[in-house]
N, C-alpha and C positions, 0 to 999 in steps of 0.2 A: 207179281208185277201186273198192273192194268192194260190190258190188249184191247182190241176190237174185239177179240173172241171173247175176251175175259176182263169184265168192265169192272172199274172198282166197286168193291165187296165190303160192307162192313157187317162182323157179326154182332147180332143183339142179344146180350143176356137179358130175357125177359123175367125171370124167376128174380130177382133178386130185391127189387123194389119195394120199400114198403108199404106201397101203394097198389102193391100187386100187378100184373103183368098189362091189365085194360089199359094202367095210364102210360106205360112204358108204349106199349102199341101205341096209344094214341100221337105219341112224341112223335115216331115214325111217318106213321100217316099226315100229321104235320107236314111234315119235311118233303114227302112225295105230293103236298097238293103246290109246293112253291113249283114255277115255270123253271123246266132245265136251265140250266145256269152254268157257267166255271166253278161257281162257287157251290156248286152239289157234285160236283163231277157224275153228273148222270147214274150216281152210285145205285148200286144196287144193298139190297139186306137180305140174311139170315137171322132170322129169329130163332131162338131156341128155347125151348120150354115145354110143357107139357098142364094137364089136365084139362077140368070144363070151364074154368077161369083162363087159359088161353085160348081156346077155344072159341066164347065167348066176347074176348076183347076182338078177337081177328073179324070175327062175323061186324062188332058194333064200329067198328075202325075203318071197316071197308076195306080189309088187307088180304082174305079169303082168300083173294084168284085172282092179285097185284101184280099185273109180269113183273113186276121187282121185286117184288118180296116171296122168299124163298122158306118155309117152314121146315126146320130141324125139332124132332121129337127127343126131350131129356128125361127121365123119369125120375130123376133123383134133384133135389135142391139144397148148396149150402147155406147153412142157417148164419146168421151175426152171431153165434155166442162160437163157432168151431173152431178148433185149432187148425191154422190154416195149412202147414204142412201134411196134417192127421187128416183132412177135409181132402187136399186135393189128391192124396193116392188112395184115399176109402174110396170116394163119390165120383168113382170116372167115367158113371154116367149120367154126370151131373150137367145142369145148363152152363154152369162157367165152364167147368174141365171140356166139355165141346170145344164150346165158343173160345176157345183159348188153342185147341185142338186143331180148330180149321183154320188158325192163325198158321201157325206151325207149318200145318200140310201145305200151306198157299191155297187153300178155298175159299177163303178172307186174306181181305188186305189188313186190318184193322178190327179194334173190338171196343165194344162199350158196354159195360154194367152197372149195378144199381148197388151189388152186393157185396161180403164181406171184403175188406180191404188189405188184411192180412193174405187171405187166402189168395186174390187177386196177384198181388205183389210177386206171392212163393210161385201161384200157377206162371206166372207171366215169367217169372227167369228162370222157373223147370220147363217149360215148355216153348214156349215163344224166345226165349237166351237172350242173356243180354248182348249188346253190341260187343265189338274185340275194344277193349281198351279200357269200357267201364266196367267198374266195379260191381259197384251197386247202383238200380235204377233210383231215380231221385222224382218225387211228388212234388206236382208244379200247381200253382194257382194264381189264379189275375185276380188283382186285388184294385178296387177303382180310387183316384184320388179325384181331388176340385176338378182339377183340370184334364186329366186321363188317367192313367191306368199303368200298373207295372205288374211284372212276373215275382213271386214270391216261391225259394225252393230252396233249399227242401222245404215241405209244409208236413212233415211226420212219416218219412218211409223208411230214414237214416238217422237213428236220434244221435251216434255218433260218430259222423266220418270223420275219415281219415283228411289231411291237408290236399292229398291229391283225389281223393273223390271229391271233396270240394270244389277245386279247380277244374273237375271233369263236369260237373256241375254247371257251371258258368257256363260251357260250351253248348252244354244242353240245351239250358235256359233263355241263353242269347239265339240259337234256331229256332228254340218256339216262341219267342218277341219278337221275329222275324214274320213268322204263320199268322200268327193271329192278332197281335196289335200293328203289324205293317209296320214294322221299323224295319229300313233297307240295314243300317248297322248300329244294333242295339247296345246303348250303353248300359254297363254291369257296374256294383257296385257289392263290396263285402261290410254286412254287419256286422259291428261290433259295439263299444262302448266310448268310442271317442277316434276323431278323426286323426290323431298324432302317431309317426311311427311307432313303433311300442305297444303301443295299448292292445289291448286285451288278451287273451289266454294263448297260451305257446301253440293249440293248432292256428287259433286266427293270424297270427304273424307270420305262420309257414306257411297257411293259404294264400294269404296276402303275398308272401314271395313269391309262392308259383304262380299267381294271378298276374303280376307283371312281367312273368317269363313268357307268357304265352299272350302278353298287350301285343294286337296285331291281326290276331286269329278272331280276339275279341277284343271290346271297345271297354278297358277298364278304364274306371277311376278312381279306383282306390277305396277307403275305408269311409264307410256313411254310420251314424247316429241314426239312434230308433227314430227323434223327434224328429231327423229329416227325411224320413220315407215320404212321407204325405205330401212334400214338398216338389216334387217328381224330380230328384237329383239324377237319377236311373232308372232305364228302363227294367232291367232286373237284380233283384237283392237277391245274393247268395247268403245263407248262414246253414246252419248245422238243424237236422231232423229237428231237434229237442225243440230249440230257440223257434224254429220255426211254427212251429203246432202250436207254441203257447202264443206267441201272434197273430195268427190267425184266429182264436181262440176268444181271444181279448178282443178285436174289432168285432167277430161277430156279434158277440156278448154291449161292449157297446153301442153297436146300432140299433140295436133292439132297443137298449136303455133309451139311446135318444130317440127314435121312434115313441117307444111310449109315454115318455117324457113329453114330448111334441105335445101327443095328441090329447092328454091330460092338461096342459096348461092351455092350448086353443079352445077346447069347448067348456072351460070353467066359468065364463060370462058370455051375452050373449053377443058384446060388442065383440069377443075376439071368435065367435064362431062366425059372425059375418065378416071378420076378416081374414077366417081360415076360406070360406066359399068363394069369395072377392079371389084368394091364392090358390085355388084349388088347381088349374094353370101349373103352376111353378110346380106345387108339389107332385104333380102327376110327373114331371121333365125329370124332377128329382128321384123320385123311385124307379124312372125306366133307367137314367145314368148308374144307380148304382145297384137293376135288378141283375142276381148274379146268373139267370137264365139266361142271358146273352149267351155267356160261353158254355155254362150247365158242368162240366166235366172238369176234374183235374187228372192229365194225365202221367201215366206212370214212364219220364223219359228216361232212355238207355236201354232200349230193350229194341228188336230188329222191326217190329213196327207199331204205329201209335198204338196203344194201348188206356181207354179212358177207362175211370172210375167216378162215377155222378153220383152224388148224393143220395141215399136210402130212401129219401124223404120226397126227391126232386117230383117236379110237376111236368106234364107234359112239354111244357114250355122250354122247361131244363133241358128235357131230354132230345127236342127237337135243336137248342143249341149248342149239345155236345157231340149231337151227328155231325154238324155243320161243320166243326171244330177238327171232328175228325177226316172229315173229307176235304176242307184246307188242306191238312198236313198232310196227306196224299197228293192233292194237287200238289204243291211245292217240295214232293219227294223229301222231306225234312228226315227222315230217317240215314237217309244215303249222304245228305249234307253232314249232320251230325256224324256219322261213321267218318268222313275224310276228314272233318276238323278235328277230333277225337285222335286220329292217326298224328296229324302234324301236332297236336301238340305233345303227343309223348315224345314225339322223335324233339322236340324244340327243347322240353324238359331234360330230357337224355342227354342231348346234346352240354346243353347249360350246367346239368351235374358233373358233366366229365370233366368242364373248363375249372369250374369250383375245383374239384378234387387235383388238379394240377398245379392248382395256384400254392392250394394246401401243402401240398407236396413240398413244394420251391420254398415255404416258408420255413 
């Protein structure tokens, strides 16, 4: 917990980047040239990493001898191809298994990496534990539409929950649309294949029951179509790991396509490249709405505190927006939110199962 003695902490796995640890630094250094703010919670960092390439980013970053930033030495780094269970009890003195480590002891509040996401996941519920109630933590990602933005989760941590990880899900999901899109009470919504009772597969219809058992805690509305996400029916879509990944998957895949589709067909004459520069305006407002460095990070929720995972690839820019993201959810205690709502609705499910099995009974 963040004291005057002990100001919030987020730890940085530096090693995990595929851009190597300079640009990960430099995301940092970002973040501490912004004016103290609420919205940085005067945070402090631990970095973690090791060699002459961290060495070298801290010197060209200006982080050297940062009174906030705090230098943790790892010698060990897990690579993208390890088995993450096999990775995090070999490599325990690795830059994540730290960084995951000072979660655990309270030497950080929070953590953010670059690096494998298996192994992430295993270290984050061996070490850091998930919350009392859930299951398994569940992968979150903001996803932008015309007009804003919703929560998308699972996005590949659970390819197949259970009806009630589901429903512990929504809870989740619904406190981090609270954090970081500013919905005071986010509405949720479950995918499936068609809005009519019935539809889709025997967990979607038991999710779908326990999601109106616990309307209240959260702001359901029931069952949404692929083709209405984009439409901002809900602030967040619940669906299963699997569905999820290939979602996410597919939009990236097509923005890219229309990206260079765009840009192919504007400079193929010279009339439509002086009306790509005449728009040149728009398209800049267009790529900042849906640059995914705003937030940088998806994190891993249900676990006892925020825990992010940012892209292998991300730019400084990512990385300065997944800090941000994680010192929100410290400002707004979203952890301890999540733990009470978590609590009431098992007792609300509990409760509702009992009445079910009486009724059963009487019949």
């Amino acid at each position: 917990m963040a004291t005057a003695e002990h100001p919030p902490t987020i730890a940085v796995d530096a090693m995990g980047s595929d851009r190597g640890p300079a640009e990960v630094l430099q995301g940092v250094a970002e973040v501490l040239r912004e004016p103290d703010d609420p919205g940085l919670c005067s945070c402090h960092f631990r970095v973690i990493g090791g060699g002459p390439e961290l060495d070298e980013g801290l010197i060209e970053a200006g982080l050297r001898d940062h009174p906030r930033v705090a230098v943790v030495h790892a010698e060990e780094v897990i690579g993208m191809d390890e088995k993450p269970l096999v990775s995090i009890k070999k490599k325990r003195n690795s830059s994540m298994v730290q960084a995951l480590s000072m979660v655990r002891d309270g030497t950080a509040d929070a953590l953010l990496s670059c690096g494998n996401t298996g192994s992430l996941m295993a270290g984050g519920t061996l070490l850091v534990r998930r919350l009392s109630g859930v299951d398994r933590p569940a992968l979150a990602t903001i996803i932008p539409t015309r007009s804003s933005r919703f929560i998308l989760l699972d996005a590949g941590a659970n390819p197949e929950p259970t009806a009630l990880q589901m429903s512990q899900n929504a809870i989740l999901g619904s406190n981090y649309a609270r954090v970081v899109l500013g919905r005071a009470n986010p509405s949720v919504g479950l995918l499936t294949i068609g809005t009519e009772e019935g539809k889709g597969s025997a967990r979607v219809q038991e999710a779908h029951r326990r999601l109106k058992q616990i309307d209240g805690i959260i702001d359901y509305r029931g069952l949404i179509e692929g083709f209405q996400v984009f439409e901002d029916p809900v602030d967040v879509v619940v669906c299963d790991g699997f569905t999820g990944n290939v979602v996410l998957k597919v939009c990236e895949s097509l923005f890219k396509m229309l990206v260079g589709y765009l840009k192919d067909e504007l400079s193929a004459t010279w009339p439509r490249r002086l009306g790509a520069l005449l728009s040149m305006g728009a398209f800049k407002e267009i790529r900042k709405e849906l640059d995914p460095a705003q937030y940088g990070g998806a994190p891993l929720l249900g676990l006892q505190a925020p825990i992010l995972k940012a892209h292998g690839s991300s730019d400084r820019h990512s990385i300065a927006g997944a800090l941000n993201v994680a010192a929100a959810a410290l400002r707004a205690d979203m952890t301890e939110r999540m733990r009470a709502e978590i609590a009431e609705g098992l007792k609300r499910t509990a409760q509702d199962s009992t009445v079910s099995e009486k009724e059963l009974a009487r019949s």
